[in-house]
C-alpha positions as protocol buffer text, in pm:
chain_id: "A"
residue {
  index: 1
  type: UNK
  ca { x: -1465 y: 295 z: -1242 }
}
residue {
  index: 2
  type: UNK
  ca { x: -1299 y: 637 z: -1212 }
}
residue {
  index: 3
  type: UNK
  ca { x: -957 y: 652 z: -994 }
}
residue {
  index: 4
  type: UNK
  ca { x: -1059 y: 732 z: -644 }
}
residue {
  index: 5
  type: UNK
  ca { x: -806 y: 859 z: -401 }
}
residue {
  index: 6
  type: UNK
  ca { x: -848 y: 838 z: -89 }
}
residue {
  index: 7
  type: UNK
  ca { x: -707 y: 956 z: 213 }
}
residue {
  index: 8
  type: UNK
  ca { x: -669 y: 990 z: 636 }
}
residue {
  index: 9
  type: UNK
  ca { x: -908 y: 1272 z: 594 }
}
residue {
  index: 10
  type: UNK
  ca { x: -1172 y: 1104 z: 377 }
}
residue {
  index: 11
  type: UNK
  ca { x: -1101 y: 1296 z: 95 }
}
residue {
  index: 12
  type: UNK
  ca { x: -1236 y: 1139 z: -184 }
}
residue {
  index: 13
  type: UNK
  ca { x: -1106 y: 1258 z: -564 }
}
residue {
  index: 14
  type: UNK
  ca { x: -1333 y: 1129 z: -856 }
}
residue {
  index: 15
  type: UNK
  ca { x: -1136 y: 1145 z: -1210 }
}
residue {
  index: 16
  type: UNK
  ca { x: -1275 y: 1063 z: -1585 }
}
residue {
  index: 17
  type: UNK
  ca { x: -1098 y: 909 z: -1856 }
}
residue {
  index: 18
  type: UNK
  ca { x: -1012 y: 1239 z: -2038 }
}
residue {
  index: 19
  type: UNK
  ca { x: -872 y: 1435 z: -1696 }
}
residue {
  index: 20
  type: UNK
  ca { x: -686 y: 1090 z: -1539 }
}
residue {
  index: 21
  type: UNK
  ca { x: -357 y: 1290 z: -1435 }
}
residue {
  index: 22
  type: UNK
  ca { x: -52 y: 1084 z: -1569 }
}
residue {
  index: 23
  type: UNK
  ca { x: 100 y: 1095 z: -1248 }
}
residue {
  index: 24
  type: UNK
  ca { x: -46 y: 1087 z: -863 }
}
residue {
  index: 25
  type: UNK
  ca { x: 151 y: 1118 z: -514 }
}
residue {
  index: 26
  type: UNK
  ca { x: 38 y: 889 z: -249 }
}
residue {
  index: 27
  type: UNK
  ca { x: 58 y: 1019 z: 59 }
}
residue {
  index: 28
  type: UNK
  ca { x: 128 y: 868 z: 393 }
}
residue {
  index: 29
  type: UNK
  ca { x: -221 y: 700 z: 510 }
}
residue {
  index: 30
  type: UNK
  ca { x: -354 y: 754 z: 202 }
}
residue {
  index: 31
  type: UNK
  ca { x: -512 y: 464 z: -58 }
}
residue {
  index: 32
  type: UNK
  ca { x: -555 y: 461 z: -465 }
}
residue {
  index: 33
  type: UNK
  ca { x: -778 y: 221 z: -623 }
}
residue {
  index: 34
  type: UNK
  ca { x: -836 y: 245 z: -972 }
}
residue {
  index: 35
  type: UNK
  ca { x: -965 y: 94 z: -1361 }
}
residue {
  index: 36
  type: UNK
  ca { x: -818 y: 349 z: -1575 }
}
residue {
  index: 37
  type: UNK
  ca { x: -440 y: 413 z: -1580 }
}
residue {
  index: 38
  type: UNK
  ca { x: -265 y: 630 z: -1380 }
}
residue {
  index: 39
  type: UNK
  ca { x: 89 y: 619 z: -1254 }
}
residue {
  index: 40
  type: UNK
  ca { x: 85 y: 662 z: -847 }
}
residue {
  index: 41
  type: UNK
  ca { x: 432 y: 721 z: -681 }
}
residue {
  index: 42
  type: UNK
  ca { x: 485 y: 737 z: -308 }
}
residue {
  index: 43
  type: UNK
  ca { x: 780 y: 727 z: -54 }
}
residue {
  index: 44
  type: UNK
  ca { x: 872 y: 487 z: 200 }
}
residue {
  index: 45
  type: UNK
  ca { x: 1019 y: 471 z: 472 }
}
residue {
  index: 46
  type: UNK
  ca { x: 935 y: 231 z: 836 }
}
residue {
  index: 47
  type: UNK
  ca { x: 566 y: 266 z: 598 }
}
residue {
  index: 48
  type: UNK
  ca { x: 495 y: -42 z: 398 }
}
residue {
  index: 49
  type: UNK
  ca { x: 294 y: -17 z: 62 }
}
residue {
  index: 50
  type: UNK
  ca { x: 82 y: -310 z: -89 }
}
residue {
  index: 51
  type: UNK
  ca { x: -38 y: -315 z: -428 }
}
residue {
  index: 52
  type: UNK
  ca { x: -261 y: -541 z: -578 }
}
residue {
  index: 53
  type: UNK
  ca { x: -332 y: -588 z: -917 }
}
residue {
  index: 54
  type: UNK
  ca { x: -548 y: -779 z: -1165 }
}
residue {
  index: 55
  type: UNK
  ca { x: -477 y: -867 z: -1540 }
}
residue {
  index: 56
  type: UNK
  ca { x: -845 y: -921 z: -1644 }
}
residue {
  index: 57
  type: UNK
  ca { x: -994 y: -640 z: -1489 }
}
residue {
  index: 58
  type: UNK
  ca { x: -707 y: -396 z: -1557 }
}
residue {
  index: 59
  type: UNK
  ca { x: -739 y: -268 z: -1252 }
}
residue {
  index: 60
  type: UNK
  ca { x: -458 y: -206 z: -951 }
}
residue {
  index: 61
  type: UNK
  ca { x: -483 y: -51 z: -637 }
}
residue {
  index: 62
  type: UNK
  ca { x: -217 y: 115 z: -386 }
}
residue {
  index: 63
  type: UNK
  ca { x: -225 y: 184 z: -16 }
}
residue {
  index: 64
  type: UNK
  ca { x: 62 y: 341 z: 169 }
}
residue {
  index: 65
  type: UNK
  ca { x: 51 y: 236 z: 574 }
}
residue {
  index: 66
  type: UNK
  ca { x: 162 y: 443 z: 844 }
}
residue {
  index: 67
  type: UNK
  ca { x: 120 y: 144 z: 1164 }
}
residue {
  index: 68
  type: UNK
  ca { x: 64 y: -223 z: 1073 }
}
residue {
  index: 69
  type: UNK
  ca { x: -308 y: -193 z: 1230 }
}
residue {
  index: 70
  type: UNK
  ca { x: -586 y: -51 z: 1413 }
}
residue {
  index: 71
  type: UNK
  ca { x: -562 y: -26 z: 1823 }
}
residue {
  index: 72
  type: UNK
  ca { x: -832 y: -181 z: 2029 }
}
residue {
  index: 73
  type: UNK
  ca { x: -1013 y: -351 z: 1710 }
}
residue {
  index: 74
  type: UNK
  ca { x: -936 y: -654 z: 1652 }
}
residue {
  index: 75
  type: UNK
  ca { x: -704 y: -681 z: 1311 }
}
residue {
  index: 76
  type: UNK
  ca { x: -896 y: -674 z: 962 }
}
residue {
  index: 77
  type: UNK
  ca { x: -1207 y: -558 z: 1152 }
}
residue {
  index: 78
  type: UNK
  ca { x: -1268 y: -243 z: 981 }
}
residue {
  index: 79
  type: UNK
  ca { x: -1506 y: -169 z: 724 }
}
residue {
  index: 80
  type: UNK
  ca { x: -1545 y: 113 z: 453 }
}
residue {
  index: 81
  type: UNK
  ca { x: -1692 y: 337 z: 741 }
}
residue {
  index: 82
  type: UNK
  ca { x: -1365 y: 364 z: 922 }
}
residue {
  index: 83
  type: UNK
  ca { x: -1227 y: 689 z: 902 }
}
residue {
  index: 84
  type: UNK
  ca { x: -894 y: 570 z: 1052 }
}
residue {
  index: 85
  type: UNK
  ca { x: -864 y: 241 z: 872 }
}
residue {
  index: 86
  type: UNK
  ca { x: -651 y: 321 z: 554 }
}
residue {
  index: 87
  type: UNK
  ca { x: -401 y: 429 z: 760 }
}
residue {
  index: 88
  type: UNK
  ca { x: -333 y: 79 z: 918 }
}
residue {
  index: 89
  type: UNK
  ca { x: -169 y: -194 z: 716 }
}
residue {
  index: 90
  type: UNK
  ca { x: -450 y: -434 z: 790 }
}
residue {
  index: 91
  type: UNK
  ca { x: -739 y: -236 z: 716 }
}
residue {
  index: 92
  type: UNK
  ca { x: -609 y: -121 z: 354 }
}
residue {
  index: 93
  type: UNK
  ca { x: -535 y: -447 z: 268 }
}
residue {
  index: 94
  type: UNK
  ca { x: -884 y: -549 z: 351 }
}
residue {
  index: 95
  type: UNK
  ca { x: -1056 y: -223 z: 192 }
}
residue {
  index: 96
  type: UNK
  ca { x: -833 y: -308 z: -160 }
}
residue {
  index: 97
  type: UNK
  ca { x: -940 y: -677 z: -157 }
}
residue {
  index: 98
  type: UNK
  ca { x: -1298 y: -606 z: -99 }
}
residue {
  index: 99
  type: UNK
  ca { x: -1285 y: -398 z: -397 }
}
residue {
  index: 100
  type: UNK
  ca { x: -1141 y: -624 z: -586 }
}
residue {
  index: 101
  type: UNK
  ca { x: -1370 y: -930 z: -464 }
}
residue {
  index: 102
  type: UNK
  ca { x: -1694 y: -614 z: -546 }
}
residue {
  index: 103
  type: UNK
  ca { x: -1562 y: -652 z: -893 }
}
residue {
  index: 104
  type: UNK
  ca { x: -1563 y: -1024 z: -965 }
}
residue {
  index: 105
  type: UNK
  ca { x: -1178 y: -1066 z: -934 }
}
residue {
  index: 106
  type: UNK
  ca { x: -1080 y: -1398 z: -818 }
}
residue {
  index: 107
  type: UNK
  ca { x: -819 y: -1415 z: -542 }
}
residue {
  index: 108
  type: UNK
  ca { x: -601 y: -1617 z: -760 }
}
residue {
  index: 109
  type: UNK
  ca { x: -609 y: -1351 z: -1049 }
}
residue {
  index: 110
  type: UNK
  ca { x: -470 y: -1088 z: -814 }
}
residue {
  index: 111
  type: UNK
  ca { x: -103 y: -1004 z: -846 }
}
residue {
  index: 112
  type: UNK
  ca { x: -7 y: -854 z: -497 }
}
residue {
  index: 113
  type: UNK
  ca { x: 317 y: -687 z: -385 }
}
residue {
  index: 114
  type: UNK
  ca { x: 532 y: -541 z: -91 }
}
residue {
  index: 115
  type: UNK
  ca { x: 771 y: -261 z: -45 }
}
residue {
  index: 116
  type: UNK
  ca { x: 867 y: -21 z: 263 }
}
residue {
  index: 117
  type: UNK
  ca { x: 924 y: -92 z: 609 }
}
residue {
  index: 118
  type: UNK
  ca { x: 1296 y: -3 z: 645 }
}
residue {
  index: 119
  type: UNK
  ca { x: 1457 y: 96 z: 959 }
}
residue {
  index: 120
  type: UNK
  ca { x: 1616 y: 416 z: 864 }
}
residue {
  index: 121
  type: UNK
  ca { x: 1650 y: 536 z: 1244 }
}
residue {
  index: 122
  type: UNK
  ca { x: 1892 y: 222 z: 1309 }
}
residue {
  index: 123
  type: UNK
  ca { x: 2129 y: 322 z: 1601 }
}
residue {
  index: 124
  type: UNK
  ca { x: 2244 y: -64 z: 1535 }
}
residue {
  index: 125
  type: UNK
  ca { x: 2208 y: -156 z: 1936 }
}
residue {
  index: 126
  type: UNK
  ca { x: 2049 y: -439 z: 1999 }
}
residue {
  index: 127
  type: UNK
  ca { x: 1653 y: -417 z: 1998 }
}
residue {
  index: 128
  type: UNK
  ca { x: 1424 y: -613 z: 2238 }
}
residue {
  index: 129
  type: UNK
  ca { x: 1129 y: -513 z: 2085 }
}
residue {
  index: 130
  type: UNK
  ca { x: 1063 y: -468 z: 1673 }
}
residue {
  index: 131
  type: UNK
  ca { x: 1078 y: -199 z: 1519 }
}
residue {
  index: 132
  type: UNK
  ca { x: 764 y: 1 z: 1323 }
}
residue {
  index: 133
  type: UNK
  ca { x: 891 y: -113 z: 990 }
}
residue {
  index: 134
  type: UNK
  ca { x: 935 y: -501 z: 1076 }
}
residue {
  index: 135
  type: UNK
  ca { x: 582 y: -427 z: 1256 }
}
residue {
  index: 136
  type: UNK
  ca { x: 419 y: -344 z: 927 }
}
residue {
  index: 137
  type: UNK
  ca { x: 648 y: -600 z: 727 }
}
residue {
  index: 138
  type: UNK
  ca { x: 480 y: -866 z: 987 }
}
residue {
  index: 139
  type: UNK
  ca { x: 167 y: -755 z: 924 }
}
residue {
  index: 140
  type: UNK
  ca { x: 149 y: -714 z: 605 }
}
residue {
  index: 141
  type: UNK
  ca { x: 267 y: -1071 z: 528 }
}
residue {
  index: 142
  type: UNK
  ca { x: 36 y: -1210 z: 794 }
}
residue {
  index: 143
  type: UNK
  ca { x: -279 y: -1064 z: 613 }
}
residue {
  index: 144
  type: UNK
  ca { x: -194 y: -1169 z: 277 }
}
residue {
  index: 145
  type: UNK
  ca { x: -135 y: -1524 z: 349 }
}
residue {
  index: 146
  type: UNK
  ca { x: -438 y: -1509 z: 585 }
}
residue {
  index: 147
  type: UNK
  ca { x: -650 y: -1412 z: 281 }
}
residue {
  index: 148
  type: UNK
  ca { x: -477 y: -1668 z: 83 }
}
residue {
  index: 149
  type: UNK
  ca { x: -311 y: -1405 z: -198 }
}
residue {
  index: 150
  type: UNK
  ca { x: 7 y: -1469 z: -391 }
}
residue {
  index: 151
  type: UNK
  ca { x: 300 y: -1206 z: -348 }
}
residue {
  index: 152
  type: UNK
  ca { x: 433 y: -1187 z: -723 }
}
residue {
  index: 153
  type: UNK
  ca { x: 673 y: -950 z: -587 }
}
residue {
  index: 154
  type: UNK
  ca { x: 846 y: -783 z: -277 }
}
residue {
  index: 155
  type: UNK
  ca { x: 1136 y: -534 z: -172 }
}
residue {
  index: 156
  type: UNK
  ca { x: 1126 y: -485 z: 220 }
}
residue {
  index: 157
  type: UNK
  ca { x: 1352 y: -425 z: 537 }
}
residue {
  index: 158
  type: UNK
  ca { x: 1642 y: -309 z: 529 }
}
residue {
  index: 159
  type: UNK
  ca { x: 1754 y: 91 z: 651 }
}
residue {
  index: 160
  type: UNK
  ca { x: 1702 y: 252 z: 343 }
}
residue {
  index: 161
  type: UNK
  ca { x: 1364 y: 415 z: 192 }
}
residue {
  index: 162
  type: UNK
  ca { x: 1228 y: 356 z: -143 }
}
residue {
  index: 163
  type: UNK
  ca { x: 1062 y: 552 z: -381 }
}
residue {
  index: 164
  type: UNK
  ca { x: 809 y: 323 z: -556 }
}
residue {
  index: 165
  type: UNK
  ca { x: 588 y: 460 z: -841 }
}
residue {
  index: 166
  type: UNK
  ca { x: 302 y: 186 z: -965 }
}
residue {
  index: 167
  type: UNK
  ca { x: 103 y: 173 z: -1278 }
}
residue {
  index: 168
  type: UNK
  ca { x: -287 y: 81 z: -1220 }
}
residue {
  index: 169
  type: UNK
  ca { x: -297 y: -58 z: -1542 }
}
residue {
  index: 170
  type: UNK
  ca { x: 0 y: -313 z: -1569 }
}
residue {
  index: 171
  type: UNK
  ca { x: 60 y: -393 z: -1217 }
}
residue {
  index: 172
  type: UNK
  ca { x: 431 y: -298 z: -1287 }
}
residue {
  index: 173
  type: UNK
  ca { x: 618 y: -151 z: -973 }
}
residue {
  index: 174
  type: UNK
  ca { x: 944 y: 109 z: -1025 }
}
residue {
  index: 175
  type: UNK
  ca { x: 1143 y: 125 z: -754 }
}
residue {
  index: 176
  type: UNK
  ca { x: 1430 y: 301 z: -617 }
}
residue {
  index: 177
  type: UNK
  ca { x: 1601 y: 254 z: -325 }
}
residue {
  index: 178
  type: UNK
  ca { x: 1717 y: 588 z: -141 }
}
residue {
  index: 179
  type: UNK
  ca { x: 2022 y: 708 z: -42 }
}
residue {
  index: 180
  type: UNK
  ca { x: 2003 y: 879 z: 324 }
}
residue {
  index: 181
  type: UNK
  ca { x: 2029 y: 1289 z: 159 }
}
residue {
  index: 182
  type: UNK
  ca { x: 1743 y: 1182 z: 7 }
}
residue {
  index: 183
  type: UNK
  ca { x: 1522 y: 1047 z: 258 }
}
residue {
  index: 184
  type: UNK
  ca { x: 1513 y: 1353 z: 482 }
}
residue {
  index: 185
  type: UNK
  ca { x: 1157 y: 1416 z: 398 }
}
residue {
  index: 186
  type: UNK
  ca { x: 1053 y: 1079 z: 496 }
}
């Protein structure tokens, strides 16, 4: 299968073997699924990114989530029609398993990690409710062991952003943890 991107917007780019870029940027809300290698780098911040990977199929897949899911559906309810699902933690997840489970990969064979959802606005009061990162942290982790997956690997919390750049055809995460002048985009 070729890369596809795709993103909030439903924007949908199709690459072949000879024009894979070497390098794509993830955008907030958007997702990355492909069988051919490409490197796909994103920032984090209260976002959370899950990547899932499998060693058979040499395939990996990226999503970058904005909220941990959708509101007024119940969680993991949305299918590949849902124009708003990739940006929800829960619905990614879902989309980049079903791909996965459309391509014979076994839920065993899938290497999944977790990065993102720091608190980078921390005034350090006390907090009575949790915060959008720990939100998307929770959900994350709640979907993956509903699904029964194994996290090989994970780098969350905390009040500093990451810069994360995966590679679809080793599973291997860089990461970077980011000091605050350089999170100001985030």
């Amino acid at each position: 299968m070729k890369p596809v991107l795709s993103s909030i917007n439903e924007t949908v780019i199709f690459m072949d073997n000879q024009s894979v870029p070497e390098h794509i940027y993830l955008k907030p809300g958007d997702i990355c699924i492909s069988d051919t290698p490409a490197l796909i780098s994103t920032l984090l911040g209260s976002c959370v990114s899950v990547t899932m990977f499998s060693r058979r199929h040499k395939a990996g897949a990226i999503c970058h989530g904005l909220l941990p899911s959708c509101k007024g559906r119940k969680p993991c309810e949305c299918d590949v029609f849902c124009r708003e699902g990739i940006r929800y933690v829960d619905c990614s997840i879902m989309r980049m398993l079903g791909w996965f489970e459309q391509k014979g990969a076994a839920r065993g064979e899938i290497d999944v990690k977790v990065f993102g959802g720091s608190d980078m606005l921390t005034t350090g009061g006390i907090r009575s409710k949790a915060t959008v990162g720990q939100q998307n942290i929770i959900m994350a982790f709640k979907v993956i062991e509903k699904e029964k997956l194994r996290i090989a690997a994970s780098d969350v919390g905390g009040v500093r952003g990451r810069k994360i750049i995966f590679s679809t055809h080793t599973g291997e995460v860089l990461l970077k943890r980011l000091l605050k002048s350089e999170t100001e985009d985030l």
